[in-house]
C-alpha positions in Angstrom: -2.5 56.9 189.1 0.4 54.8 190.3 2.7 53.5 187.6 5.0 50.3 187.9 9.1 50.9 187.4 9.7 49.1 184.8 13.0 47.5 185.5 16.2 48.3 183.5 18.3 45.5 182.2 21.9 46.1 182.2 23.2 45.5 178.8 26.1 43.3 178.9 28.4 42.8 175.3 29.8 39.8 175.3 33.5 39.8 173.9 34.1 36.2 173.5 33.1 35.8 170.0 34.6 38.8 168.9 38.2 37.4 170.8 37.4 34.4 169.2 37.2 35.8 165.1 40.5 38.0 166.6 42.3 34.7 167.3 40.8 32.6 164.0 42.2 36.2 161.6 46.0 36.0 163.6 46.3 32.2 163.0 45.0 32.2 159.5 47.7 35.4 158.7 50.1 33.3 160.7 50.0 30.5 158.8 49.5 32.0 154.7 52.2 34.8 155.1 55.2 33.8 153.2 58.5 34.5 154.5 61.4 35.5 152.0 65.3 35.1 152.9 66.3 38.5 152.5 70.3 40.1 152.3 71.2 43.2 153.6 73.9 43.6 150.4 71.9 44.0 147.7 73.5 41.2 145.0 73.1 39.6 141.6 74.3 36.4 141.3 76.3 35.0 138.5 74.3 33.0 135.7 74.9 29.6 135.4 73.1 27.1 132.8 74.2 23.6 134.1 74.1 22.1 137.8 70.8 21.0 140.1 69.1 23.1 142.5 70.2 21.9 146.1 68.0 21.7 148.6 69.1 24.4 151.6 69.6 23.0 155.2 68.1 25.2 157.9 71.9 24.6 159.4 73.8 26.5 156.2 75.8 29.5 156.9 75.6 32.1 154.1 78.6 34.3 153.1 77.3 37.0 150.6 79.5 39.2 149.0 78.5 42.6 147.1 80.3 44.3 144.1 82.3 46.1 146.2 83.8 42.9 148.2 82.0 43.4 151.3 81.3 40.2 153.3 77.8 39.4 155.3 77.2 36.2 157.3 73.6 34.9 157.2 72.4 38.7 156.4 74.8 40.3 159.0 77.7 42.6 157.5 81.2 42.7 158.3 82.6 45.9 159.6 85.5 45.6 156.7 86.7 43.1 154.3 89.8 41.9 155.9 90.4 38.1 156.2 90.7 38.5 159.9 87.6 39.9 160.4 85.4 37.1 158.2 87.2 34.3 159.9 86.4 35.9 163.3 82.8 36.0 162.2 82.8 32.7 160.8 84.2 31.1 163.8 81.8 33.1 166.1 78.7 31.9 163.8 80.0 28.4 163.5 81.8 27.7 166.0 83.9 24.3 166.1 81.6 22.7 163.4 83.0 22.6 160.1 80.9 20.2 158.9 77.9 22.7 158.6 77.3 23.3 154.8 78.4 26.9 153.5 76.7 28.6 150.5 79.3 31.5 149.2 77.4 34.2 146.8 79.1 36.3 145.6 77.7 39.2 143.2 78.3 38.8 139.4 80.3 42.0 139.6 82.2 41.2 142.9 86.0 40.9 142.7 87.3 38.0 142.5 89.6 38.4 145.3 87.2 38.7 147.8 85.6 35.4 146.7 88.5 33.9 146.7 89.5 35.4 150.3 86.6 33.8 151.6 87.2 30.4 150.1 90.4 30.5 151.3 89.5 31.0 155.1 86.8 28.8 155.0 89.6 26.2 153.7 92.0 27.1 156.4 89.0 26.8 159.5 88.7 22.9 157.4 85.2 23.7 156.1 84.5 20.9 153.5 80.9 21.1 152.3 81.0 24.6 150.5 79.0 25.5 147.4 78.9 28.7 145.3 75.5 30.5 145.3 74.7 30.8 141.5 70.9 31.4 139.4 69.8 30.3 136.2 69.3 32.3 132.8 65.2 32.1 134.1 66.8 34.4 137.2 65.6 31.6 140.1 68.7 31.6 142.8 70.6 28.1 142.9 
């Protein structure tokens, strides 16, 4: 008795949907992760009861100082707390344009020296639209 070969079909998966529901998963994470502003120097701002919430330019330059006077610029710490070395960081960040809005927060506990050091340079480079980083008795950041 002769039997026929049946013939083999080659299965074939096809990866096209499955790069498809890939790509749909990375654009929906994309798009609903939330992205928090975070410090390297850990700080707590001062309280403060009266004044509006400003709206934050995505141009601002941040000067954060902790409680023991140490400087960062938009998360990136000084290597000391000398004047020099924040106006040298402030004019490599900013460059010629003082009219770029500055946010100075300094921790409740940081001495007042250093906050007003920094005013001080930012005053001398002729930075004119500075505010002081402050939160309310609720704990949201101002």
């Amino acid at each position: 008795m002769k039997f026929r070969e049946r013939r083999r079909t080659e299965s074939n998966i096809d990866l096209t949907p499955l790069i498809d529901v890939v790509f749909i998963l990375l654009i929906f994470f994309m798009v609903s992760t939330t992205f928090t502003r975070e410090s390297r120097l850990g700080i707590v701002l001062p309280e403060a009861e009266s004044g509006e919430q400003a709206e934050v330019p995505l141009e601002v330059m941040e000067i954060t100082i902790n409680d023991q006077g140490a400087y960062a610029i938009n998360g990136q710490a000084l290597v000391n707390d000398q004047a020099k070395t924040l106006q040298a960081a402030i004019e490599q960040f900013a460059g010629d344009d003082t009219q770029r809005p500055v946010i100075v927060q300094g921790d409740a506990r940081a001495p007042h020296e250093a906050v007003v050091r920094a005013l001080d340079v930012l005053g001398k480079l002729g930075f004119s639209e500075i505010s002081i980083g402050t939160r309310t008795p609720d704990g949201q950041d101002e």
